[in-house]
PDB file of N, CA, C and O in Angstrom:
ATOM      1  N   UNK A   1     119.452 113.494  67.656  1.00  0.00           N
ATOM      2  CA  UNK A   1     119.157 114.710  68.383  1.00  0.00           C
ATOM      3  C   UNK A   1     117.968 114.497  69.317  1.00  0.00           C
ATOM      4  O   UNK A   1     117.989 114.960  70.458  1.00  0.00           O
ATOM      5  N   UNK A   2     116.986 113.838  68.869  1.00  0.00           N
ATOM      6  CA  UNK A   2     115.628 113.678  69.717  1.00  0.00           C
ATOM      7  C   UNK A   2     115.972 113.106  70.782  1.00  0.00           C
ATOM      8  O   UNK A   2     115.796 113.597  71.897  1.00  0.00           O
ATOM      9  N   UNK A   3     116.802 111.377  70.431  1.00  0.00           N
ATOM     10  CA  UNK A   3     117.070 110.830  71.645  1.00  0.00           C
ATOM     11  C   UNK A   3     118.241 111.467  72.826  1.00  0.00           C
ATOM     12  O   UNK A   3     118.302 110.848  73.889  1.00  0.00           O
ATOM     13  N   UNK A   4     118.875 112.310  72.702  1.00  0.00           N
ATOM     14  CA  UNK A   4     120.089 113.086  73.386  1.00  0.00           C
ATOM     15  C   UNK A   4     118.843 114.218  74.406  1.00  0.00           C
ATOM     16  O   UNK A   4     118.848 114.368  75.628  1.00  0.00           O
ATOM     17  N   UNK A   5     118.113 114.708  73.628  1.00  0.00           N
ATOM     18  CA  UNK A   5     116.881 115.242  73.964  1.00  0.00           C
ATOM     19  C   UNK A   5     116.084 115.048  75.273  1.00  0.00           C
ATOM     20  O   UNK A   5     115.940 115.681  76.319  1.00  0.00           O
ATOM     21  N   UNK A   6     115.570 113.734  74.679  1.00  0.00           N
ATOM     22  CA  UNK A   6     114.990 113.060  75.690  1.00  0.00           C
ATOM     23  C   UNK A   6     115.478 112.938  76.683  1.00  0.00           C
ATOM     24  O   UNK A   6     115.088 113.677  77.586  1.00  0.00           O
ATOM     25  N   UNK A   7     116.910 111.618  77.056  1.00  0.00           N
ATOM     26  CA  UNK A   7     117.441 111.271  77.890  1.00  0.00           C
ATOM     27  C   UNK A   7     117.752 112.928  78.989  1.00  0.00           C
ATOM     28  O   UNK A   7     117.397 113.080  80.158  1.00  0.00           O
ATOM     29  N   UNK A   8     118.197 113.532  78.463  1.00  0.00           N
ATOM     30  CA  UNK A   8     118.390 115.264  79.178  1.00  0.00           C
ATOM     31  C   UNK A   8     117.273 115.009  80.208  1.00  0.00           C
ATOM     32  O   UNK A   8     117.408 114.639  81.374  1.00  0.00           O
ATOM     33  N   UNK A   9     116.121 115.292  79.518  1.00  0.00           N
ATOM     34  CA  UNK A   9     114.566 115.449  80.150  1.00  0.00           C
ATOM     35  C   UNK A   9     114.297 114.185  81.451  1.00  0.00           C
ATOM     36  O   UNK A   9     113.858 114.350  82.590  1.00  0.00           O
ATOM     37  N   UNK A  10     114.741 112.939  80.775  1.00  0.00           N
ATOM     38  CA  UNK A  10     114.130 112.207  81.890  1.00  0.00           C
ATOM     39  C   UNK A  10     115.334 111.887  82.722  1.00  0.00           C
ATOM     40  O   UNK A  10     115.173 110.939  83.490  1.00  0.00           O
ATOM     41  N   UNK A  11     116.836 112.634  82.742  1.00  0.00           N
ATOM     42  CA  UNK A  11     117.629 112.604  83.832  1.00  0.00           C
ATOM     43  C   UNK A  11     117.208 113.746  84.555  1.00  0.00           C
ATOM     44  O   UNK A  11     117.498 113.560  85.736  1.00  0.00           O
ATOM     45  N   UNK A  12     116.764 114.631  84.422  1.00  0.00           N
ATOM     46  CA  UNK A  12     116.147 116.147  84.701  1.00  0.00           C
ATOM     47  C   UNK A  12     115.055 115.369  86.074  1.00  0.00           C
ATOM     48  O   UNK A  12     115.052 115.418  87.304  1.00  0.00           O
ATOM     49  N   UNK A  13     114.108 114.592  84.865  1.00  0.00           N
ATOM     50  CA  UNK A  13     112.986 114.128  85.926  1.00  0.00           C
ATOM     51  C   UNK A  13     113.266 113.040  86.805  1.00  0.00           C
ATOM     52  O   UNK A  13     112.459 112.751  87.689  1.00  0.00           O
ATOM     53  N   UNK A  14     114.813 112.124  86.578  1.00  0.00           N
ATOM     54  CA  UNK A  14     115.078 111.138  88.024  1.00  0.00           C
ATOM     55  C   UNK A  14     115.462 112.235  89.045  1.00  0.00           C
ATOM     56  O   UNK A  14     115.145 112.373  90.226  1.00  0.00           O
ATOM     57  N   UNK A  15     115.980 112.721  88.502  1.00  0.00           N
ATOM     58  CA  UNK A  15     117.067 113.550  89.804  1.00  0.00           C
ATOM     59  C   UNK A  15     115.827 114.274  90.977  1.00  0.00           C
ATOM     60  O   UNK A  15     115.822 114.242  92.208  1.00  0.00           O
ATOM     61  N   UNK A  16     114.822 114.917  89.984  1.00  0.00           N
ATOM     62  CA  UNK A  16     113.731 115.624  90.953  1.00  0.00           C
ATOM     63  C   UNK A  16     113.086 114.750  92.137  1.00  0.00           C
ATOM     64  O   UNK A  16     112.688 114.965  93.282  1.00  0.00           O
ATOM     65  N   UNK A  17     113.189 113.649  91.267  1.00  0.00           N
ATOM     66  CA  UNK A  17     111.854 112.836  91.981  1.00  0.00           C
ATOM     67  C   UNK A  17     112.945 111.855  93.113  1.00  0.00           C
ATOM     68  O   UNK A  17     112.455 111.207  94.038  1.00  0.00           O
ATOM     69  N   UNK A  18     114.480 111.893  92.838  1.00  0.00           N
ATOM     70  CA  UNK A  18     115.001 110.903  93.989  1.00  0.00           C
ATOM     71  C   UNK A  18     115.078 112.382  94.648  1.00  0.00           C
ATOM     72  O   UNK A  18     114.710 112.169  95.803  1.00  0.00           O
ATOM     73  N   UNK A  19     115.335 113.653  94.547  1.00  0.00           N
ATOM     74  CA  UNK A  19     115.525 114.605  95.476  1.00  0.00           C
ATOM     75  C   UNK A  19     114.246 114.628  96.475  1.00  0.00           C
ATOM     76  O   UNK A  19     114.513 114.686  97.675  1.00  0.00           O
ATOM     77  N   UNK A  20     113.004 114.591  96.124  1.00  0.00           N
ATOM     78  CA  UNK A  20     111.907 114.603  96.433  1.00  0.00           C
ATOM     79  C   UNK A  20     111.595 113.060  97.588  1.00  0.00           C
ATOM     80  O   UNK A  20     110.637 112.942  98.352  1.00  0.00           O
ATOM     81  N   UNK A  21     112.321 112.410  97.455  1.00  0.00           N
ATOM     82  CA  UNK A  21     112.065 111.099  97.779  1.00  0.00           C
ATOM     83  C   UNK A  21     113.295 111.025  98.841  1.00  0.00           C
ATOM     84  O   UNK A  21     112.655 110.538  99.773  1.00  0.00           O
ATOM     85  N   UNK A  22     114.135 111.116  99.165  1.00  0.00           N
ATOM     86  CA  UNK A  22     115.339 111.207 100.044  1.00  0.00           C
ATOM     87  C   UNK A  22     115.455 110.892 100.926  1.00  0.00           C
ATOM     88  O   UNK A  22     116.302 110.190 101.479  1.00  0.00           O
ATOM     89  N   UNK A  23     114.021 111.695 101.417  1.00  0.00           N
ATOM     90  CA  UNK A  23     114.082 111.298 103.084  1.00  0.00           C
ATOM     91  C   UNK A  23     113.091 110.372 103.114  1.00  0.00           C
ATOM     92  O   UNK A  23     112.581 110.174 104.216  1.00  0.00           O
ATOM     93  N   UNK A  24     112.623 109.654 102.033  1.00  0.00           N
ATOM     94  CA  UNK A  24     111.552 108.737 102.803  1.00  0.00           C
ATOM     95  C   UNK A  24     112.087 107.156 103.406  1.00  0.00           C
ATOM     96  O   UNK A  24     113.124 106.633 102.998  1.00  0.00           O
ATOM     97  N   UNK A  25     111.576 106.801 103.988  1.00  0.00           N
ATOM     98  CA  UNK A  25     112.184 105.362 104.637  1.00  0.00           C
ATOM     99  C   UNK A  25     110.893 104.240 105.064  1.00  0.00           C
ATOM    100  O   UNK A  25     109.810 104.537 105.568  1.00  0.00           O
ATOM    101  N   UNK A  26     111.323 103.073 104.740  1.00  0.00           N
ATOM    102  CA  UNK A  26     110.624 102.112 105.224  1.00  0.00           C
ATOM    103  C   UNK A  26     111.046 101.477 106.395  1.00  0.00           C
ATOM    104  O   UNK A  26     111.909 100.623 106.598  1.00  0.00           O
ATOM    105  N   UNK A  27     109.939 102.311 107.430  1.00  0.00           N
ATOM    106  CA  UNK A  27     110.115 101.349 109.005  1.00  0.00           C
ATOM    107  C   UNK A  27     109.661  99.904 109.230  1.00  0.00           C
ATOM    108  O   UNK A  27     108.853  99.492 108.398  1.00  0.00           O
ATOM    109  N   UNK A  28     110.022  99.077 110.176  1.00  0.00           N
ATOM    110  CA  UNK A  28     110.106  97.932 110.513  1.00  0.00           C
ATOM    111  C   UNK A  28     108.547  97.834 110.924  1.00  0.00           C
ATOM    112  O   UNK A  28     108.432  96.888 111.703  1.00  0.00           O
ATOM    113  N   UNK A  29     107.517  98.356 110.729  1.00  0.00           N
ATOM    114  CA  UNK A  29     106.273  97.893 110.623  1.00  0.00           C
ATOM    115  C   UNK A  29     105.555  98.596 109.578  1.00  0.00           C
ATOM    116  O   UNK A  29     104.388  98.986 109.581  1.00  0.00           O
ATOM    117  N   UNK A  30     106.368  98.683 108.764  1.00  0.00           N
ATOM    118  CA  UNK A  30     106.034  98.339 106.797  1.00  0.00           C
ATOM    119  C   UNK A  30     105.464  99.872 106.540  1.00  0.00           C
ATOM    120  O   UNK A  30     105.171 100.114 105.369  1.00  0.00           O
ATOM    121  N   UNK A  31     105.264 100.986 107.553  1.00  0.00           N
ATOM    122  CA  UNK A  31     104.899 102.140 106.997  1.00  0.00           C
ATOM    123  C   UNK A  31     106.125 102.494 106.122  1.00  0.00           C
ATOM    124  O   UNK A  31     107.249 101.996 106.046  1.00  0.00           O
ATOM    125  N   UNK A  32     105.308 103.893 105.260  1.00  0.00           N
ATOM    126  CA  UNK A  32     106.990 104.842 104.587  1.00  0.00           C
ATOM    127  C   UNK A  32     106.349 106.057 105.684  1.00  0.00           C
ATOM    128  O   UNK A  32     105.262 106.544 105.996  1.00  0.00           O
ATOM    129  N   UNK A  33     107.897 106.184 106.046  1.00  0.00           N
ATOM    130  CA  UNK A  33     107.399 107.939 106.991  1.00  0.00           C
ATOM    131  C   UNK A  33     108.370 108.321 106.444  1.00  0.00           C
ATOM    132  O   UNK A  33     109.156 107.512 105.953  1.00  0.00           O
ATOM    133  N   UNK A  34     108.585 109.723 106.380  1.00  0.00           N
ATOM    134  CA  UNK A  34     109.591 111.047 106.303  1.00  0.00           C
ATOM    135  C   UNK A  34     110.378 111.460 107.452  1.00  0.00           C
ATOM    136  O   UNK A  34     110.027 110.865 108.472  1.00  0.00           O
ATOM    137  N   UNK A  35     111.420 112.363 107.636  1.00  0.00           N
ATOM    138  CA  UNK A  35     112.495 112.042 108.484  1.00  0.00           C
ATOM    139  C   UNK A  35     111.834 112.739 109.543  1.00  0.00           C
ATOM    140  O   UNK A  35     112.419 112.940 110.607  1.00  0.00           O
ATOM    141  N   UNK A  36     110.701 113.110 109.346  1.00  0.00           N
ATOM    142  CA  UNK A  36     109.769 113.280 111.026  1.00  0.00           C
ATOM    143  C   UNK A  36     109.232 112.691 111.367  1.00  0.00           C
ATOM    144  O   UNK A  36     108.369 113.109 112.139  1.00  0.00           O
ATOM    145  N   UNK A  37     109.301 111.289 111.078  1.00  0.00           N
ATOM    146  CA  UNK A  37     108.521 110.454 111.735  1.00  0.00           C
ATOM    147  C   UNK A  37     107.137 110.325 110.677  1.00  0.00           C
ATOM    148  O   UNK A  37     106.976 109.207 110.189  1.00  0.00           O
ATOM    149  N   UNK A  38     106.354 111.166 110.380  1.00  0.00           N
ATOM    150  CA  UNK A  38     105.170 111.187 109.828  1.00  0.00           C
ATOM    151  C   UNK A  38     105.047 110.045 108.644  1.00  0.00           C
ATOM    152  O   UNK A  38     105.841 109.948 107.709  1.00  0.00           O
ATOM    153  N   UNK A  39     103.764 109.099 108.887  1.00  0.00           N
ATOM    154  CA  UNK A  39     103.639 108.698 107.824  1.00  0.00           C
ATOM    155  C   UNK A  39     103.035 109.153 107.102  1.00  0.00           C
ATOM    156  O   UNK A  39     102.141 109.965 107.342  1.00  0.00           O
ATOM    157  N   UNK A  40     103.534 108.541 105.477  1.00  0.00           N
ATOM    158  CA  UNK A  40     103.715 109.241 104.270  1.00  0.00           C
ATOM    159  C   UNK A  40     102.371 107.862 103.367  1.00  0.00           C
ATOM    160  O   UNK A  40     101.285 108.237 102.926  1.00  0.00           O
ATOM    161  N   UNK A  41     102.724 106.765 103.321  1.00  0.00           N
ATOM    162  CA  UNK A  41     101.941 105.656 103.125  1.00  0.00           C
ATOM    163  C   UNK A  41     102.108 104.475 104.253  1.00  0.00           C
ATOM    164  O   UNK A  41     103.036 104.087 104.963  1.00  0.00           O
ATOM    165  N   UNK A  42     100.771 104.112 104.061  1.00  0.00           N
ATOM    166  CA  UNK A  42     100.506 102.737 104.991  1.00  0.00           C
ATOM    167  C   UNK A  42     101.280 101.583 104.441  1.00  0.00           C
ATOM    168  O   UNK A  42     102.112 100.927 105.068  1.00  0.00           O
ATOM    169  N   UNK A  43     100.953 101.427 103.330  1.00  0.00           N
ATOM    170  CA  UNK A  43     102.261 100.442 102.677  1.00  0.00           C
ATOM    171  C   UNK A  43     103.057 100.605 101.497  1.00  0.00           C
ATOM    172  O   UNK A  43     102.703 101.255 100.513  1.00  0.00           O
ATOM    173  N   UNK A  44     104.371  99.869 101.652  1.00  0.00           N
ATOM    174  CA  UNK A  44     105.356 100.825 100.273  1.00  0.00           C
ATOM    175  C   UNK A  44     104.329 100.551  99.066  1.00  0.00           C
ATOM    176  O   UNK A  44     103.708  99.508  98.863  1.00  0.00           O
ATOM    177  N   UNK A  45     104.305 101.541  98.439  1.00  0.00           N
ATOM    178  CA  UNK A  45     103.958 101.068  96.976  1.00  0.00           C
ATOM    179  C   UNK A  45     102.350 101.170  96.668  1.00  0.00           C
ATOM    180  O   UNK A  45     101.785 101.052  95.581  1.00  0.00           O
ATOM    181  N   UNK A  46     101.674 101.478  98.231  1.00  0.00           N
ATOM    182  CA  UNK A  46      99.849 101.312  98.285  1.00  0.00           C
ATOM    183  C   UNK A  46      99.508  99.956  97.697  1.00  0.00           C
ATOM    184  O   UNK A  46      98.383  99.896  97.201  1.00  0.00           O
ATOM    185  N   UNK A  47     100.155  98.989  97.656  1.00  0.00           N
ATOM    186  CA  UNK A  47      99.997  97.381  97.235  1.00  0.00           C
ATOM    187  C   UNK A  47     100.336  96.858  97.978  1.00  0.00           C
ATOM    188  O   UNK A  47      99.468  96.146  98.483  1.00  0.00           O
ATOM    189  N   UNK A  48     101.332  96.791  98.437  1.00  0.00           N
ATOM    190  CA  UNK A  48     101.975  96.025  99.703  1.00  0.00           C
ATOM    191  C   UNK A  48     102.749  94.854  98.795  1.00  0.00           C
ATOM    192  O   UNK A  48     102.955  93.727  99.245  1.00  0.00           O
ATOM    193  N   UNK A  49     103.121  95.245  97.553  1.00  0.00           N
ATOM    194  CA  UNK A  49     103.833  94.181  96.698  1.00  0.00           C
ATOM    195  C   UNK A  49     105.123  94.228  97.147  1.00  0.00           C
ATOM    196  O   UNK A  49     105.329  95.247  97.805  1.00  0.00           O
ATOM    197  N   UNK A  50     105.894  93.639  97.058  1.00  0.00           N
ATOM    198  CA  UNK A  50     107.723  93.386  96.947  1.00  0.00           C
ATOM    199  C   UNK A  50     107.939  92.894  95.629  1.00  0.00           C
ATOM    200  O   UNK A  50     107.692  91.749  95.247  1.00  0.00           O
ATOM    201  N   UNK A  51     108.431  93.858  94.933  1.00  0.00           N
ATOM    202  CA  UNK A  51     108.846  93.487  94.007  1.00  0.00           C
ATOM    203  C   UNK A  51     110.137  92.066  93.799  1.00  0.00           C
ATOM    204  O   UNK A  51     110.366  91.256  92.901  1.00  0.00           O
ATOM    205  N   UNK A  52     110.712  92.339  95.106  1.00  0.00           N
ATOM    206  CA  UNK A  52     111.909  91.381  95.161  1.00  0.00           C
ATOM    207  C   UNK A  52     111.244  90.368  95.433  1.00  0.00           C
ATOM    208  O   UNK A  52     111.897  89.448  94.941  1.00  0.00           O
ATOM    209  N   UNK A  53     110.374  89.962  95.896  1.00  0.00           N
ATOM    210  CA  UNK A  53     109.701  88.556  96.417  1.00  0.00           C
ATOM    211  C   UNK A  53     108.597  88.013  95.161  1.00  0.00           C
ATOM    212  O   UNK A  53     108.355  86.837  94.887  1.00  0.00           O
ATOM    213  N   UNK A  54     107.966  89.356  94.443  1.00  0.00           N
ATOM    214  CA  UNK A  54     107.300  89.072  93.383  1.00  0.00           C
ATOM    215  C   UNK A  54     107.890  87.749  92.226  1.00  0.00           C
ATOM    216  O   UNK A  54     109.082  87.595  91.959  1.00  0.00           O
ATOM    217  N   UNK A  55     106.610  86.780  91.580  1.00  0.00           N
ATOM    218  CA  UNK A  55     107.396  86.510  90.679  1.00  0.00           C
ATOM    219  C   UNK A  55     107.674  87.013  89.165  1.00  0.00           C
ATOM    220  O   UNK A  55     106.950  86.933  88.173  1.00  0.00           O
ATOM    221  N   UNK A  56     108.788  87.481  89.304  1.00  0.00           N
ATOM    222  CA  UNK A  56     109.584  88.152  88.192  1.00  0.00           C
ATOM    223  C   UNK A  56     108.408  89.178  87.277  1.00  0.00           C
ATOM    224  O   UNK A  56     108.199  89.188  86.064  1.00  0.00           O
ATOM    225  N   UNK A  57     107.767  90.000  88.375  1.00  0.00           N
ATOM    226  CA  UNK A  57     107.035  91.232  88.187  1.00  0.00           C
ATOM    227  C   UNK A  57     105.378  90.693  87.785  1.00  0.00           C
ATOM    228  O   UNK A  57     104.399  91.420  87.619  1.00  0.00           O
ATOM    229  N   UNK A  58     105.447  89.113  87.693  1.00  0.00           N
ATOM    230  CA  UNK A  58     103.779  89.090  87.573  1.00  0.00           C
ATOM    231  C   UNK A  58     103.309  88.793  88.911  1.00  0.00           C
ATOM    232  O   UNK A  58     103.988  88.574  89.914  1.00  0.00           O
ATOM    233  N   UNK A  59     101.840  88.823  88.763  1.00  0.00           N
ATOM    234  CA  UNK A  59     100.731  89.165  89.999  1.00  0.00           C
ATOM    235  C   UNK A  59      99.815  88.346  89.584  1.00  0.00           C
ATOM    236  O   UNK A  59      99.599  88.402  88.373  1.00  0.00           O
ATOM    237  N   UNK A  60      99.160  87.549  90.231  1.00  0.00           N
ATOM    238  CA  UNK A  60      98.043  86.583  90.093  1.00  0.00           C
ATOM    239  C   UNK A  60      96.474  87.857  90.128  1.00  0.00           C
ATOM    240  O   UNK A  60      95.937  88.156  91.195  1.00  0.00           O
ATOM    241  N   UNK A  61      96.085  88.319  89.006  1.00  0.00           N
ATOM    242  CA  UNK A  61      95.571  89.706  89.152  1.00  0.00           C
ATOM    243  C   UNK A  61      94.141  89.096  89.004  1.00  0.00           C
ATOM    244  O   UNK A  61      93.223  89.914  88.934  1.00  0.00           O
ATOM    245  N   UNK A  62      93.750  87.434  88.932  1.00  0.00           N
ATOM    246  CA  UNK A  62      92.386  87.153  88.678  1.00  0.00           C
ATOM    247  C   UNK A  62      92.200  86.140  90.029  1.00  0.00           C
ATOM    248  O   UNK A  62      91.182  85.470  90.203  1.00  0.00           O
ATOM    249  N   UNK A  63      93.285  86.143  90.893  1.00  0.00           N
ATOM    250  CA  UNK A  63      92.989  86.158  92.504  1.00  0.00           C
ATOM    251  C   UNK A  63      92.833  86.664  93.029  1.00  0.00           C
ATOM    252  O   UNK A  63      91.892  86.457  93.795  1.00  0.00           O
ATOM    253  N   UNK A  64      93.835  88.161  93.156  1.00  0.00           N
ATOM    254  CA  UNK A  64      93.318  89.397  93.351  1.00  0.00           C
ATOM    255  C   UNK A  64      92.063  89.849  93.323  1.00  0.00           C
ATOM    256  O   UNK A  64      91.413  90.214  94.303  1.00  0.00           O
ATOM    257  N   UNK A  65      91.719  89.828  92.218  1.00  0.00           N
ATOM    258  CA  UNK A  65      90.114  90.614  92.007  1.00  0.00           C
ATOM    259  C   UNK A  65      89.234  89.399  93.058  1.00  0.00           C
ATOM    260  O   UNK A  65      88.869  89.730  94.186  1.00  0.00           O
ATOM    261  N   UNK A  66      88.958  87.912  92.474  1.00  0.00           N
ATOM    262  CA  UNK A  66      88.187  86.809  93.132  1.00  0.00           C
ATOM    263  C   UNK A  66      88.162  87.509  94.496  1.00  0.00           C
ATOM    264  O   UNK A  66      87.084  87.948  94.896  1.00  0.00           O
ATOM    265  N   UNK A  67      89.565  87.684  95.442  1.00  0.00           N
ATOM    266  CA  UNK A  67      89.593  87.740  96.949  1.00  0.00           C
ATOM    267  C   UNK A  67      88.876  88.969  96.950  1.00  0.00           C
ATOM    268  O   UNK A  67      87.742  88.511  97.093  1.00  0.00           O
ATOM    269  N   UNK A  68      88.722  90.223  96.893  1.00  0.00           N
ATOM    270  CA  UNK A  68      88.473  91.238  96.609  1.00  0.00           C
ATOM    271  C   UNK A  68      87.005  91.607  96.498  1.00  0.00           C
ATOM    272  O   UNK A  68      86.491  92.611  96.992  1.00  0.00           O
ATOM    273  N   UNK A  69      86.239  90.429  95.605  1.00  0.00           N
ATOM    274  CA  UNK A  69      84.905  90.522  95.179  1.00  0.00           C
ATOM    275  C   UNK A  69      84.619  89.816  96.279  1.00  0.00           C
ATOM    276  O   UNK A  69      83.614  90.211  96.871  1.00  0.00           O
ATOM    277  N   UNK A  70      85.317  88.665  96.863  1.00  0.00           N
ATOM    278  CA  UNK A  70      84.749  87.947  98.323  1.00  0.00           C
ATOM    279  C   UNK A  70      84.754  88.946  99.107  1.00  0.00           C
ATOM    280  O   UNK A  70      83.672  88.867  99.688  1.00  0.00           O
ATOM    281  N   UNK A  71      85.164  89.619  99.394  1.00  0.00           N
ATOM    282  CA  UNK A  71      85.658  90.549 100.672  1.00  0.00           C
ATOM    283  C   UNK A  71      84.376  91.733 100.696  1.00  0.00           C
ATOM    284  O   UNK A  71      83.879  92.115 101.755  1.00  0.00           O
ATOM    285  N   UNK A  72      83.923  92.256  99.283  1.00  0.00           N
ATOM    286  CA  UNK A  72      82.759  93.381  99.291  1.00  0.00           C
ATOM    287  C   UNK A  72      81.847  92.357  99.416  1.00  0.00           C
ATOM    288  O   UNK A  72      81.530  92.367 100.606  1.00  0.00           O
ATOM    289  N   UNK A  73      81.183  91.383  98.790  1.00  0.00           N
ATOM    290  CA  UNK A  73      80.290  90.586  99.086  1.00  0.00           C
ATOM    291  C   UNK A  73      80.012  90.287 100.895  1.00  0.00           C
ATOM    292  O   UNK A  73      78.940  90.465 101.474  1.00  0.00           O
ATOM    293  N   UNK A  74      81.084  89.881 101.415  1.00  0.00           N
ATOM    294  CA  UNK A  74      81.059  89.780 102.775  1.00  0.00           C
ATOM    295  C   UNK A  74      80.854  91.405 103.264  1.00  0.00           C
ATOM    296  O   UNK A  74      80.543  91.560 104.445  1.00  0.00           O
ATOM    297  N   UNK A  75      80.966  92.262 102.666  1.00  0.00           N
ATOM    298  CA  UNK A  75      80.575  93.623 103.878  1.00  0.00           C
ATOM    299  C   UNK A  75      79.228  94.342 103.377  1.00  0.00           C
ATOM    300  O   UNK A  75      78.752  95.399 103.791  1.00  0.00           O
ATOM    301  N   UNK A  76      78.622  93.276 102.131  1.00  0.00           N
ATOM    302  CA  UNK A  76      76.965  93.679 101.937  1.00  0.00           C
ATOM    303  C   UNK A  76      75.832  92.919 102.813  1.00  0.00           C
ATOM    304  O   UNK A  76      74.712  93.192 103.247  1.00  0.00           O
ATOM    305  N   UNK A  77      77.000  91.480 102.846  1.00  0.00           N
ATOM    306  CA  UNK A  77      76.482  90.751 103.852  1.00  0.00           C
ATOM    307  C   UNK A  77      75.912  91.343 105.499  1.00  0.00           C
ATOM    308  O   UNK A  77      75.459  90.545 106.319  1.00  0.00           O
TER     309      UNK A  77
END
């Protein structure tokens, strides 16, 4: 019963969130805009990850940070 439950609830919550999402699109210079044109984010995802290009969902997340800590260091500079 719980799990019949559940699944209800979180088909409830795909459906909202692809309704909600419908019109968004990724243009050919990597913004997401809405079907007015307006952008919505600067890059899919606010990472700029591809999951499809990712490897198999990991992230080098202690290069990340390294480049990151170079980058504020250089703008105290």
């Amino acid at each position: 019963m719980d799990k019949s439950l559940r699944t209800r609830h979180s088909g409830y919550m795909e459906r909202r969130l692809v309704n909600a999402m419908q019109d968004l699109k990724v243009e050919y210079d990597g913004t997401v805009r809405n079907n007015k044109r307006v952008i919505v984010q600067f890059a899919p995802g606010e990472d700029g990850i591809d999951p499809a290009k990712s490897e198999w969902g990991s992230l080098d997340v202690d290069g990340i940070i390294a480049s990151h800590m170079e980058t504020l260091k250089g703008d105290k500079e």
